[in-house]
mmCIF file of the N, C-alpha and C atoms, coordinates in Angstrom:
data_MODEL
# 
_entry.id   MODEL 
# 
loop_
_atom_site.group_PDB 
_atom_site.id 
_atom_site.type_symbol 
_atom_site.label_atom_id 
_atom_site.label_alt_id 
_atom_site.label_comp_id 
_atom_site.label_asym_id 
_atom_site.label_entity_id 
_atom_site.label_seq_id 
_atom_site.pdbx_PDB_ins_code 
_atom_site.Cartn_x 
_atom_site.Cartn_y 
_atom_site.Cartn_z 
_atom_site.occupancy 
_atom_site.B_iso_or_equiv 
_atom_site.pdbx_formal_charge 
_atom_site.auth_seq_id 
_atom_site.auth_comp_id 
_atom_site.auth_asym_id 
_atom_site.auth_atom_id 
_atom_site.pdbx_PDB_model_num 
ATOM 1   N N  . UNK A 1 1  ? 85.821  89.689  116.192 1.00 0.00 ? 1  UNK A N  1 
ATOM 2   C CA . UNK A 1 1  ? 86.991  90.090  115.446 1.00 0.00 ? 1  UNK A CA 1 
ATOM 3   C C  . UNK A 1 1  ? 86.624  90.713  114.117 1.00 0.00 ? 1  UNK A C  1 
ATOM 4   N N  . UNK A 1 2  ? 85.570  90.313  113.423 1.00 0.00 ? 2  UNK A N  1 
ATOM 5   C CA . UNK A 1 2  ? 85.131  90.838  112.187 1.00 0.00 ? 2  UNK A CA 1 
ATOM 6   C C  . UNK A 1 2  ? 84.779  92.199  112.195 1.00 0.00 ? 2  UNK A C  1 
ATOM 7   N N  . UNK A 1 3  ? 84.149  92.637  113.048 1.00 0.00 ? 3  UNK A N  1 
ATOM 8   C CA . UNK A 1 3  ? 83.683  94.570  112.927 1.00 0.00 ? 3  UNK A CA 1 
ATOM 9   C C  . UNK A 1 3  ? 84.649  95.172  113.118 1.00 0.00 ? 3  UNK A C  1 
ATOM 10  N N  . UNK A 1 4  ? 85.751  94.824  113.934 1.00 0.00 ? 4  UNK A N  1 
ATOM 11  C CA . UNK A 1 4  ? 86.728  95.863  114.272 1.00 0.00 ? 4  UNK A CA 1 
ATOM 12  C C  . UNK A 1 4  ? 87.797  95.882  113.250 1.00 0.00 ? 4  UNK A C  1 
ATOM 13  N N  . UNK A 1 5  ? 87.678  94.386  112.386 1.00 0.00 ? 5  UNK A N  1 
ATOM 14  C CA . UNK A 1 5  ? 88.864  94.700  111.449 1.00 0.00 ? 5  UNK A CA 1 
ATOM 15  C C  . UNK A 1 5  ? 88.170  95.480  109.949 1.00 0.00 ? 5  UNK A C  1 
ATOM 16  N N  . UNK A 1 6  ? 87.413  94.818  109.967 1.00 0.00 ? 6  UNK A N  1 
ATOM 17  C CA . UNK A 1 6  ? 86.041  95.715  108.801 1.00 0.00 ? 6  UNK A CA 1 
ATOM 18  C C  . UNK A 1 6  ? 86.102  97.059  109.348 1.00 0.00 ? 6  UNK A C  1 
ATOM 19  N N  . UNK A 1 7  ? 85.995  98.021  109.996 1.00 0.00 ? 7  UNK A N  1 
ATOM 20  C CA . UNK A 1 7  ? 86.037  99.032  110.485 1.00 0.00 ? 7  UNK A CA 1 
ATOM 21  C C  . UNK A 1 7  ? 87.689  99.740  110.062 1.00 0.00 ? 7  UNK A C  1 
ATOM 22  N N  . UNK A 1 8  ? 88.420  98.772  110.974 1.00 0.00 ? 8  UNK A N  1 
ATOM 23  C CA . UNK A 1 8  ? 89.874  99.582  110.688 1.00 0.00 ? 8  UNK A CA 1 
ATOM 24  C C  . UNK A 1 8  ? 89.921  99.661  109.671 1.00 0.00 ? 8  UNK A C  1 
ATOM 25  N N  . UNK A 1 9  ? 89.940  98.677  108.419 1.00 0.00 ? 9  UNK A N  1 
ATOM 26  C CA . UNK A 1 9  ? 90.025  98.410  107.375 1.00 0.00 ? 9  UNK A CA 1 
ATOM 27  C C  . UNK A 1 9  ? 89.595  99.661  106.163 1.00 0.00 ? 9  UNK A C  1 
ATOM 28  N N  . UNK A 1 10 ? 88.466  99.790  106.946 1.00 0.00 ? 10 UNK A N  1 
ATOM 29  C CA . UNK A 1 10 ? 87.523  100.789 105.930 1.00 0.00 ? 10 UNK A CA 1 
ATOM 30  C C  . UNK A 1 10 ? 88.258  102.233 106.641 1.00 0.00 ? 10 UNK A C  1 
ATOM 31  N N  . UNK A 1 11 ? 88.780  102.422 107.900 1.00 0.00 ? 11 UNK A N  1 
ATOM 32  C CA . UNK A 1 11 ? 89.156  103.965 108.205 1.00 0.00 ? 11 UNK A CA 1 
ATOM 33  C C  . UNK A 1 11 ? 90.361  104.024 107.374 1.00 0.00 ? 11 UNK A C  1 
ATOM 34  N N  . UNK A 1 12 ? 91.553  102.862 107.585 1.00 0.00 ? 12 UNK A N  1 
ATOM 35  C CA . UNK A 1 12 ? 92.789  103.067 106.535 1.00 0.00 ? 12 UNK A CA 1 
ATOM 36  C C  . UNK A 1 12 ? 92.475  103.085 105.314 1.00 0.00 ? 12 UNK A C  1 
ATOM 37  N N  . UNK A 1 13 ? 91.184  102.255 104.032 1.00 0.00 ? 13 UNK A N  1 
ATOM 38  C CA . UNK A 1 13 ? 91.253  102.565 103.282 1.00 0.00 ? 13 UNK A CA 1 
ATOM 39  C C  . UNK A 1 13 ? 91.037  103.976 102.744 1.00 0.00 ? 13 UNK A C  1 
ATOM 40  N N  . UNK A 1 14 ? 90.461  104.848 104.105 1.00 0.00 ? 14 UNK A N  1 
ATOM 41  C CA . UNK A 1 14 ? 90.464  106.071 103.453 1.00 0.00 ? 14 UNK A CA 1 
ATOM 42  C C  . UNK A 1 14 ? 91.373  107.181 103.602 1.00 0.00 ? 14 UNK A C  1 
ATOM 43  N N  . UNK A 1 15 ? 92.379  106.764 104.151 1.00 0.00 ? 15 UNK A N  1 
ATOM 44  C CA . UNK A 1 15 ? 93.366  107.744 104.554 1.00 0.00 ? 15 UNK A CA 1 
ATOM 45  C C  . UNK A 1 15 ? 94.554  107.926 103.431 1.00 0.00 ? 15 UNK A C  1 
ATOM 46  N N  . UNK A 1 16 ? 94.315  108.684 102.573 1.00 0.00 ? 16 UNK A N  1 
ATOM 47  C CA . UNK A 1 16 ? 94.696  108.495 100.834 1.00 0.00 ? 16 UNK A CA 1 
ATOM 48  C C  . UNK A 1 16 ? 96.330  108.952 101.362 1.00 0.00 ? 16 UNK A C  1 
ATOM 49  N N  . UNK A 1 17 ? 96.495  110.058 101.976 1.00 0.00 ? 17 UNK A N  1 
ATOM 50  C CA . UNK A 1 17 ? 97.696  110.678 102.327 1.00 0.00 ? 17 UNK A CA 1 
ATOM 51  C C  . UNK A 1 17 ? 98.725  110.126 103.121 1.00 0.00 ? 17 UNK A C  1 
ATOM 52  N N  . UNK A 1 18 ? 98.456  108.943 103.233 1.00 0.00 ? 18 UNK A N  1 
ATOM 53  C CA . UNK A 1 18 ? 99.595  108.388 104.118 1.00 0.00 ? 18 UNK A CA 1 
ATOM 54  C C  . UNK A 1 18 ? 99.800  107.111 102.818 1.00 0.00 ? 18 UNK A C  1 
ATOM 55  N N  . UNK A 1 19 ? 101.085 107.000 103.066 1.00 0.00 ? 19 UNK A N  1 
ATOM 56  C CA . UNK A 1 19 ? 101.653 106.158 101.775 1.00 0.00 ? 19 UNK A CA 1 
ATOM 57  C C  . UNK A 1 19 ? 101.036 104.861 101.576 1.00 0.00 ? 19 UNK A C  1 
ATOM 58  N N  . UNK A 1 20 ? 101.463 104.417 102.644 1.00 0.00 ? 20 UNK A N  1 
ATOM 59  C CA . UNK A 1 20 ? 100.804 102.452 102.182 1.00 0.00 ? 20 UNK A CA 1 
ATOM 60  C C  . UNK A 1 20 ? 99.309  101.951 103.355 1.00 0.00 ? 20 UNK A C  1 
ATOM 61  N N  . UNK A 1 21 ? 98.530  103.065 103.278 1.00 0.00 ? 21 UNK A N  1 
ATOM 62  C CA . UNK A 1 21 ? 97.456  103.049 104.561 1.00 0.00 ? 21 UNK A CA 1 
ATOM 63  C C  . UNK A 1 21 ? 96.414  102.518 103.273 1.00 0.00 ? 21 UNK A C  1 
ATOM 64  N N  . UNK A 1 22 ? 95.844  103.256 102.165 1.00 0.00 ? 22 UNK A N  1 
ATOM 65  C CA . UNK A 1 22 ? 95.268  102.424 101.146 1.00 0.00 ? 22 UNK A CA 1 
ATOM 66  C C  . UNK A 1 22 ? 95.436  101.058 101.119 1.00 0.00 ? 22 UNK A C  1 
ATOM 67  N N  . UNK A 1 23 ? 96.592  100.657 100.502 1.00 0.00 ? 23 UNK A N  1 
ATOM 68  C CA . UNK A 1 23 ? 96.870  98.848  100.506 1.00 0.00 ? 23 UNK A CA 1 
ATOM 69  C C  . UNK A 1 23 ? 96.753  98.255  101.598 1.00 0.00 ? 23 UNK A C  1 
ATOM 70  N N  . UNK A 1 24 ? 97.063  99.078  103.250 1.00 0.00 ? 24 UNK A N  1 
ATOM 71  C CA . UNK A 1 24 ? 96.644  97.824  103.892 1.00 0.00 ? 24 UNK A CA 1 
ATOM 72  C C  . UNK A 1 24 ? 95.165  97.795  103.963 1.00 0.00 ? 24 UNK A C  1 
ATOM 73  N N  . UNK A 1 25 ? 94.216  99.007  103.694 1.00 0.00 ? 25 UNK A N  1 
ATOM 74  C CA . UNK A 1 25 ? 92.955  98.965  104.299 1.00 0.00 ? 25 UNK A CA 1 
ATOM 75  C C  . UNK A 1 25 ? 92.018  97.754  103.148 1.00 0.00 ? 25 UNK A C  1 
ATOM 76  N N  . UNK A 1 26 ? 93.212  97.741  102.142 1.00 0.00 ? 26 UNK A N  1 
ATOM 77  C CA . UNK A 1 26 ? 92.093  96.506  100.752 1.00 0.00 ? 26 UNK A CA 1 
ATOM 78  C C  . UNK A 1 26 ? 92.443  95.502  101.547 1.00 0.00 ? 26 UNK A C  1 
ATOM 79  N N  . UNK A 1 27 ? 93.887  95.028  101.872 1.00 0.00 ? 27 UNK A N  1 
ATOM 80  C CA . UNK A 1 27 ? 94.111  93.875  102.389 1.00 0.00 ? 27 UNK A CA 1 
ATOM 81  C C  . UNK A 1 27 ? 93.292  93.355  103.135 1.00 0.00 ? 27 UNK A C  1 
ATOM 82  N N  . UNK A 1 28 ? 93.026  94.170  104.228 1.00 0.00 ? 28 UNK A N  1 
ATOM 83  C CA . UNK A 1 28 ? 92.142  93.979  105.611 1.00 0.00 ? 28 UNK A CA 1 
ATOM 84  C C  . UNK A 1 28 ? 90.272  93.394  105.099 1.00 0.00 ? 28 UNK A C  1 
ATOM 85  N N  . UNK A 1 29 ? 90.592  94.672  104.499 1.00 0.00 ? 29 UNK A N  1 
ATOM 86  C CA . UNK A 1 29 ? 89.276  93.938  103.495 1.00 0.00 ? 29 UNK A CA 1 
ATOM 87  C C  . UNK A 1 29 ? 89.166  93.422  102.722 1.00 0.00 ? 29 UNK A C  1 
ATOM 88  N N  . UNK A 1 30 ? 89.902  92.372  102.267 1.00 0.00 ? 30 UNK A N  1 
ATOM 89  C CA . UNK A 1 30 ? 89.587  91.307  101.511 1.00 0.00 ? 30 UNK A CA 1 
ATOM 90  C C  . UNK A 1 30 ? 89.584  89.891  102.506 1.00 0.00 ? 30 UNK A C  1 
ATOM 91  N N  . UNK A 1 31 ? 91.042  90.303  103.438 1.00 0.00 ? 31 UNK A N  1 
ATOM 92  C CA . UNK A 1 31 ? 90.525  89.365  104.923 1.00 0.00 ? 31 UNK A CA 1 
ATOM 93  C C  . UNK A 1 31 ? 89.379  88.884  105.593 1.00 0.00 ? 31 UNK A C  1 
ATOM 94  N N  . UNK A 1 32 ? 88.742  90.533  105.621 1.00 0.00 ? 32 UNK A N  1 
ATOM 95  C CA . UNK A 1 32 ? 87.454  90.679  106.435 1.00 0.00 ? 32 UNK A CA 1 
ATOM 96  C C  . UNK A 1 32 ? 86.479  89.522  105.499 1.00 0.00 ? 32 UNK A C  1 
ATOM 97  N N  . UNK A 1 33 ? 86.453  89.785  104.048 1.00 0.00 ? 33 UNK A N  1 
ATOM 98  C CA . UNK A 1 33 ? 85.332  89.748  103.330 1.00 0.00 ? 33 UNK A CA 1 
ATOM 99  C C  . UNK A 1 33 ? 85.352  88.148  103.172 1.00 0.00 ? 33 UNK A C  1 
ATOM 100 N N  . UNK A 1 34 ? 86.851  87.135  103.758 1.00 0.00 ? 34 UNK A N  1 
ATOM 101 C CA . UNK A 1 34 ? 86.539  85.932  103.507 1.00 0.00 ? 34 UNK A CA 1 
ATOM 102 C C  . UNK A 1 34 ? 86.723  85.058  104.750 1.00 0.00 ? 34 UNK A C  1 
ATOM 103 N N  . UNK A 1 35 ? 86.493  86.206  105.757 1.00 0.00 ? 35 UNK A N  1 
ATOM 104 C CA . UNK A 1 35 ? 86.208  85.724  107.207 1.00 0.00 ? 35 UNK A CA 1 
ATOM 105 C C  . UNK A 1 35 ? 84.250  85.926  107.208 1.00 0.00 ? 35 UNK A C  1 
ATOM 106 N N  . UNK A 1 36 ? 84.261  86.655  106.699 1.00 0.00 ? 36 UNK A N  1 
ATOM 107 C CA . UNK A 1 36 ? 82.385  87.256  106.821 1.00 0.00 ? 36 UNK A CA 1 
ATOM 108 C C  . UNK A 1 36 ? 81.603  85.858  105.972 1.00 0.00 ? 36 UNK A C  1 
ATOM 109 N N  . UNK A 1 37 ? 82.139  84.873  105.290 1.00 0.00 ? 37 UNK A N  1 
ATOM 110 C CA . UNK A 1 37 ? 81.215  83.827  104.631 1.00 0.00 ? 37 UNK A CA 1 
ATOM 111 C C  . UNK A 1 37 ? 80.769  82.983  105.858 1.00 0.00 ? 37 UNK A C  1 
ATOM 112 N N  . UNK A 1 38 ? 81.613  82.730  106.445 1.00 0.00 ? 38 UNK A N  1 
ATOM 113 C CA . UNK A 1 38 ? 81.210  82.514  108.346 1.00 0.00 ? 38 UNK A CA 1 
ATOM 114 C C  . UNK A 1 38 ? 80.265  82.595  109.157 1.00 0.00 ? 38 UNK A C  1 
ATOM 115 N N  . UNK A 1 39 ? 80.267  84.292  109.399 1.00 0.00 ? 39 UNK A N  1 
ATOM 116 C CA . UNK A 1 39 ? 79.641  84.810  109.984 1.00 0.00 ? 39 UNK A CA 1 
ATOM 117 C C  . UNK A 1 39 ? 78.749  85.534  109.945 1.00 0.00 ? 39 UNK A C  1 
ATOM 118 N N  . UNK A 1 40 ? 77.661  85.575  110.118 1.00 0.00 ? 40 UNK A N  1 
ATOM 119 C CA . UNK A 1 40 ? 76.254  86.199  109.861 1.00 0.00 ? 40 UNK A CA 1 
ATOM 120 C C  . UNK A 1 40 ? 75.950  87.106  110.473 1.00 0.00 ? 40 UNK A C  1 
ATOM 121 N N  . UNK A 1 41 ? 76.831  88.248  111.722 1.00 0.00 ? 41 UNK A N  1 
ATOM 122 C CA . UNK A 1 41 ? 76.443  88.882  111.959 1.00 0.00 ? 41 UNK A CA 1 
ATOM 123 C C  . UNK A 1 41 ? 77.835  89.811  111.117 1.00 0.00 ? 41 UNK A C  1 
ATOM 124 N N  . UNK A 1 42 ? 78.489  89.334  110.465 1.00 0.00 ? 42 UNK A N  1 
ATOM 125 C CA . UNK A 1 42 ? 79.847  90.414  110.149 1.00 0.00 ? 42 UNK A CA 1 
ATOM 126 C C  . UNK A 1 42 ? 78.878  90.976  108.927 1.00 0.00 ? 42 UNK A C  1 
ATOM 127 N N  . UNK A 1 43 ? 79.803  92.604  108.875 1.00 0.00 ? 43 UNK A N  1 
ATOM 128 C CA . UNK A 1 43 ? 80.024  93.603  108.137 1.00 0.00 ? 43 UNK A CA 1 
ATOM 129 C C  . UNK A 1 43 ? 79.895  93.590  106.786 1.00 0.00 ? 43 UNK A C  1 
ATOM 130 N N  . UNK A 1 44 ? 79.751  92.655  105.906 1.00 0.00 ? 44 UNK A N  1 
ATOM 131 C CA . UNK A 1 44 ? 79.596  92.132  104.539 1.00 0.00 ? 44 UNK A CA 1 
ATOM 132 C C  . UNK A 1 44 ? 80.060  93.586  103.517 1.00 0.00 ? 44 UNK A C  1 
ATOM 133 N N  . UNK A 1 45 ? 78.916  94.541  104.004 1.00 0.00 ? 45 UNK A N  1 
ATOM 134 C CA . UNK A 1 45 ? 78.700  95.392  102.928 1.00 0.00 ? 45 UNK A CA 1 
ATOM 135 C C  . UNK A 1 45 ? 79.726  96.504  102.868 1.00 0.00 ? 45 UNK A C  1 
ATOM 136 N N  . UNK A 1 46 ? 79.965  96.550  104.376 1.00 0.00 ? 46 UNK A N  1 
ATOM 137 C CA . UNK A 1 46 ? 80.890  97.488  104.566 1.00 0.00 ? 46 UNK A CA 1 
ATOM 138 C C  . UNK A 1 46 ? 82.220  97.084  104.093 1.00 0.00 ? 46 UNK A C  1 
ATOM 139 N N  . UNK A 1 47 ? 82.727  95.742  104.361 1.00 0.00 ? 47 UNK A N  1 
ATOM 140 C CA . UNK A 1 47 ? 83.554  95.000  103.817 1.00 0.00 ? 47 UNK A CA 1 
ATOM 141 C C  . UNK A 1 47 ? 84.098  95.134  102.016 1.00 0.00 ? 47 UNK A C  1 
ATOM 142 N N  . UNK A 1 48 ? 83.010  94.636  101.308 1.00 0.00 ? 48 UNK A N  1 
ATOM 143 C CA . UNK A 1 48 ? 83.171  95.688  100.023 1.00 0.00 ? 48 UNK A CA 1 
ATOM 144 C C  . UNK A 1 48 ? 83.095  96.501  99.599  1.00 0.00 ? 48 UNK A C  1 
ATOM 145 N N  . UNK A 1 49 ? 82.022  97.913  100.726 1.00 0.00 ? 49 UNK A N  1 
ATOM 146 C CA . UNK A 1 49 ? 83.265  99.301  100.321 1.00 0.00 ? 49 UNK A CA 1 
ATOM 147 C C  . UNK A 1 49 ? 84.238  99.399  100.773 1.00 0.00 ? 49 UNK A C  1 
ATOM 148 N N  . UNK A 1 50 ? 84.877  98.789  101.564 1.00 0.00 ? 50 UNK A N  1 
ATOM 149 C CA . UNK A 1 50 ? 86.452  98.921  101.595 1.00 0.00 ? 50 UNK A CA 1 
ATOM 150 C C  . UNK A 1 50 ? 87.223  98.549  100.716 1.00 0.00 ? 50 UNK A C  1 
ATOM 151 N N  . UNK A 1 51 ? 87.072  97.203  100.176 1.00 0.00 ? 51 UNK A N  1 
ATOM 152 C CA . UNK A 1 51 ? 87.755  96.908  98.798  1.00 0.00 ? 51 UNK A CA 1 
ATOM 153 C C  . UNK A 1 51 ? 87.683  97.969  97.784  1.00 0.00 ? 51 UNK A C  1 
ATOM 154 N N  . UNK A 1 52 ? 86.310  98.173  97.412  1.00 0.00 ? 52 UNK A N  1 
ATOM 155 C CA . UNK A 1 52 ? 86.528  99.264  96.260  1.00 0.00 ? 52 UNK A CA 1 
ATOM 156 C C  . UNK A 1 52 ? 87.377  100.310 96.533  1.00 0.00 ? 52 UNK A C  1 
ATOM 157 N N  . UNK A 1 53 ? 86.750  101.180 97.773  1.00 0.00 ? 53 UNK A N  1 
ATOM 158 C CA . UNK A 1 53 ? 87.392  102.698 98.602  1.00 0.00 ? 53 UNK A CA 1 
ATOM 159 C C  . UNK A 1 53 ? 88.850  102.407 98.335  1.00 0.00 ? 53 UNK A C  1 
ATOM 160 N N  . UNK A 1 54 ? 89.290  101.147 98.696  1.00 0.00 ? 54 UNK A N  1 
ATOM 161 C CA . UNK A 1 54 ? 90.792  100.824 98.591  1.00 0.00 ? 54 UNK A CA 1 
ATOM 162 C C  . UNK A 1 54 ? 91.441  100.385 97.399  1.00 0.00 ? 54 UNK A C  1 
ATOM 163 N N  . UNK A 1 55 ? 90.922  99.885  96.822  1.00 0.00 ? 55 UNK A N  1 
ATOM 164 C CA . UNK A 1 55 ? 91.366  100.236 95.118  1.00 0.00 ? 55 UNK A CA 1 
ATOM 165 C C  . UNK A 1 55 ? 91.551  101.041 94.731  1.00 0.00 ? 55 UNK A C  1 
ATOM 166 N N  . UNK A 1 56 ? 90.341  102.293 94.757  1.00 0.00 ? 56 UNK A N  1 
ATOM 167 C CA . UNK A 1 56 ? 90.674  103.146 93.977  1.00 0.00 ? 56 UNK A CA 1 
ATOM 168 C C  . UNK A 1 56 ? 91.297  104.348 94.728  1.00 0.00 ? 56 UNK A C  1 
ATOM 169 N N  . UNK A 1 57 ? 91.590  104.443 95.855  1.00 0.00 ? 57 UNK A N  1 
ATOM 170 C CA . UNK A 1 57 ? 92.564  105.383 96.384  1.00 0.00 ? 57 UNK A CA 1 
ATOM 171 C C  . UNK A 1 57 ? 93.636  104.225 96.718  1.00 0.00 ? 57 UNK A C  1 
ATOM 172 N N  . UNK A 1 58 ? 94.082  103.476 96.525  1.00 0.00 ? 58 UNK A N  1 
ATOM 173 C CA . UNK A 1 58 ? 95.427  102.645 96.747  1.00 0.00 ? 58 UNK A CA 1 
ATOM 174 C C  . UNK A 1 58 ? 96.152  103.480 94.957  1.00 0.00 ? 58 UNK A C  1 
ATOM 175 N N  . UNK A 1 59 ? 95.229  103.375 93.922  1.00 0.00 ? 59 UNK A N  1 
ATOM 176 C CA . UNK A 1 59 ? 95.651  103.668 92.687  1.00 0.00 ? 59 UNK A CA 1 
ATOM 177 C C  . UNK A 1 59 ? 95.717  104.821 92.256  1.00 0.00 ? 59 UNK A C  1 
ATOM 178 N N  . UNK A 1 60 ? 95.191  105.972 93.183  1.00 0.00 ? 60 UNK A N  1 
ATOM 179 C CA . UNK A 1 60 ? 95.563  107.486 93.353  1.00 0.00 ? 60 UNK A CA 1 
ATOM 180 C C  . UNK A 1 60 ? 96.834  107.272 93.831  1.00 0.00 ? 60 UNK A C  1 
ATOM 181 N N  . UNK A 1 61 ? 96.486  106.907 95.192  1.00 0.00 ? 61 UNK A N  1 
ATOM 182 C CA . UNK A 1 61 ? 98.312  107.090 95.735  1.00 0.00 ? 61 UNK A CA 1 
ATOM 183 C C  . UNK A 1 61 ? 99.394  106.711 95.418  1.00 0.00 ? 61 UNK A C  1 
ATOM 184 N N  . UNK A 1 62 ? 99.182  105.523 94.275  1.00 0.00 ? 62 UNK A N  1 
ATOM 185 C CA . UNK A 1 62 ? 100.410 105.205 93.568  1.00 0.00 ? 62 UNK A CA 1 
ATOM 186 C C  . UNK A 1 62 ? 100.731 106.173 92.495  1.00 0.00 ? 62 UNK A C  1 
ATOM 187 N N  . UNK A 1 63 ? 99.620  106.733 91.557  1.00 0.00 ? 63 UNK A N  1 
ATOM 188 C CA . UNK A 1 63 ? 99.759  107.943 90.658  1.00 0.00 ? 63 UNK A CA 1 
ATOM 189 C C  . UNK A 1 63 ? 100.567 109.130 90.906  1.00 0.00 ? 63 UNK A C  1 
ATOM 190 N N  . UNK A 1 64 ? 99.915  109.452 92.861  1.00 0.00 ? 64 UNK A N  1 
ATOM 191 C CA . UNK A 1 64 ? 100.511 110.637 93.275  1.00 0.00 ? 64 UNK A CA 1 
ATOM 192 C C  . UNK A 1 64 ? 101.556 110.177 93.354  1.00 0.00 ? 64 UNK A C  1 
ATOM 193 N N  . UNK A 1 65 ? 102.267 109.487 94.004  1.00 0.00 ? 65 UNK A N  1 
ATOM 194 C CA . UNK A 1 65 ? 103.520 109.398 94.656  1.00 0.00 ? 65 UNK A CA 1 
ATOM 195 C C  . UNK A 1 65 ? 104.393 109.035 93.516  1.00 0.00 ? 65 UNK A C  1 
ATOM 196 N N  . UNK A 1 66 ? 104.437 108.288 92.415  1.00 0.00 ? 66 UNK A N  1 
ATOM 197 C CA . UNK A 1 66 ? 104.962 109.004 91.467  1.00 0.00 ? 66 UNK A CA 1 
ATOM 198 C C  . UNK A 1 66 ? 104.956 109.863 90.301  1.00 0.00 ? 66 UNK A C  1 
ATOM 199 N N  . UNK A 1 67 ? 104.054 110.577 90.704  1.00 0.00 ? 67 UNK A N  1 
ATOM 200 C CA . UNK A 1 67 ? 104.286 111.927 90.191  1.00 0.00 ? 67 UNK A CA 1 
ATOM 201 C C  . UNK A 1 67 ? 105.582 112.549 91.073  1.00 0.00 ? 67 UNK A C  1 
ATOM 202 N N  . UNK A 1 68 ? 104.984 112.320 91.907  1.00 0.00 ? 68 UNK A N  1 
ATOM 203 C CA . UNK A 1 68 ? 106.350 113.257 93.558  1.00 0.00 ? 68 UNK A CA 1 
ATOM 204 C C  . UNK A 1 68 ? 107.638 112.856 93.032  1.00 0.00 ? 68 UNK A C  1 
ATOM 205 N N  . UNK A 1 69 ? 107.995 111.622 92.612  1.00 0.00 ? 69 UNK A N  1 
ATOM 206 C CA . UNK A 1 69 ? 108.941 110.986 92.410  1.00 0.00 ? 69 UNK A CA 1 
ATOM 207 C C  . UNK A 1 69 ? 109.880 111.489 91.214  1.00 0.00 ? 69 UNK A C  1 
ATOM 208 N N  . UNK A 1 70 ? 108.856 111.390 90.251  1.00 0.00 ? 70 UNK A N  1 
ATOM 209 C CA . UNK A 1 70 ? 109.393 111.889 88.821  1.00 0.00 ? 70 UNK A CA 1 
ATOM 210 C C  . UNK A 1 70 ? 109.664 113.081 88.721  1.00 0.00 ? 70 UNK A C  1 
ATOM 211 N N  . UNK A 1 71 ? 108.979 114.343 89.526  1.00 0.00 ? 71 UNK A N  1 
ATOM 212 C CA . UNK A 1 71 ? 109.259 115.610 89.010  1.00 0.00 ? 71 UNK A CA 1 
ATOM 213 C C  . UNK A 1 71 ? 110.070 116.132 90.218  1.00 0.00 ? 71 UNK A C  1 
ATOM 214 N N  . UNK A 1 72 ? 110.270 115.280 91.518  1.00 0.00 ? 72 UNK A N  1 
ATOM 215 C CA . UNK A 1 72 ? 111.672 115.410 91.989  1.00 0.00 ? 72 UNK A CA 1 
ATOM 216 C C  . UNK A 1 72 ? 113.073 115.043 91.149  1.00 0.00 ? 72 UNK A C  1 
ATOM 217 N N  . UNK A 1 73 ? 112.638 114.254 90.271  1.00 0.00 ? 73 UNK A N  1 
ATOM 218 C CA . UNK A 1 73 ? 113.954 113.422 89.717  1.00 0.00 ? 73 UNK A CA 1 
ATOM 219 C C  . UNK A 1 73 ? 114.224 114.630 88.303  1.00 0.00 ? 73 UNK A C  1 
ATOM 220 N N  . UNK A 1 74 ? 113.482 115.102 88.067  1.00 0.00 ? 74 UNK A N  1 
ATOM 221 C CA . UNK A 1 74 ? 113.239 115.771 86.982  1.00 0.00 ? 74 UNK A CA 1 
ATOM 222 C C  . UNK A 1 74 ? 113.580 117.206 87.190  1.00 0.00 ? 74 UNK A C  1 
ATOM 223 N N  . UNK A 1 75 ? 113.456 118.035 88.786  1.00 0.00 ? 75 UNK A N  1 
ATOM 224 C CA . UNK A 1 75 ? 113.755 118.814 89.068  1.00 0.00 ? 75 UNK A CA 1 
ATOM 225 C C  . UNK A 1 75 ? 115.442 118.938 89.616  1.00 0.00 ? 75 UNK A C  1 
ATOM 226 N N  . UNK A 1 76 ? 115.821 117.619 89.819  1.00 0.00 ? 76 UNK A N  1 
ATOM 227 C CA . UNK A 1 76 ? 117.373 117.288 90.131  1.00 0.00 ? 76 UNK A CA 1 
ATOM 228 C C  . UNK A 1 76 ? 117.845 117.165 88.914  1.00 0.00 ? 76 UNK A C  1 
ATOM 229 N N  . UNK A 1 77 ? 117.767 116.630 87.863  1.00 0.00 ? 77 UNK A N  1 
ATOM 230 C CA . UNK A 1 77 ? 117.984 116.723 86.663  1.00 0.00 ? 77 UNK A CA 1 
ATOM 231 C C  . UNK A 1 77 ? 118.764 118.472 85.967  1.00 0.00 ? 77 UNK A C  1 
ATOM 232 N N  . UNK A 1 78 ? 117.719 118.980 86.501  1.00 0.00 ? 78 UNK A N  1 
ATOM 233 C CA . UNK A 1 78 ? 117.791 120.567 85.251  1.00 0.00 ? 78 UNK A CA 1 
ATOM 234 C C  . UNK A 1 78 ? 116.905 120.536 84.691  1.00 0.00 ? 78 UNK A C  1 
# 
């Protein structure tokens, strides 16, 4: 169960363009990363580049999306 969710984990954390695919891919990997104290053959490393990868594009995509937000609201405005 550990590689495949370490894996998904790490493909959603990189899929910046889809809205909430970042946050689940940290989630998954933070799952992964406290299922892996366990197990000795799991993913460890890969596991915390997903956390990071997913931090810091979870915190792009919140930037982008409101940006989208504001200068829609801003363009309805006048």
């Amino acid at each position: 169960m550990g590689k495949g969710l370490t894996i998904t984990g790490f493909v959603l954390s990189l899929l910046i363009f889809i809205p909430f695919a970042p946050v689940v891919g940290l989630i998954l990997g933070i799952i992964t990363l406290v299922k892996a104290k366990d197990n000795p053959d799991a993913l460890k490393g890969l596991a915390i580049a997903t956390i990071v990868i997913g931090v810091v594009f979870s915190l792009i995509n919140i930037m982008f999306t409101l940006g989208l937000v504001l200068g829609f609201l801003r363009g309805i405005a006048g």
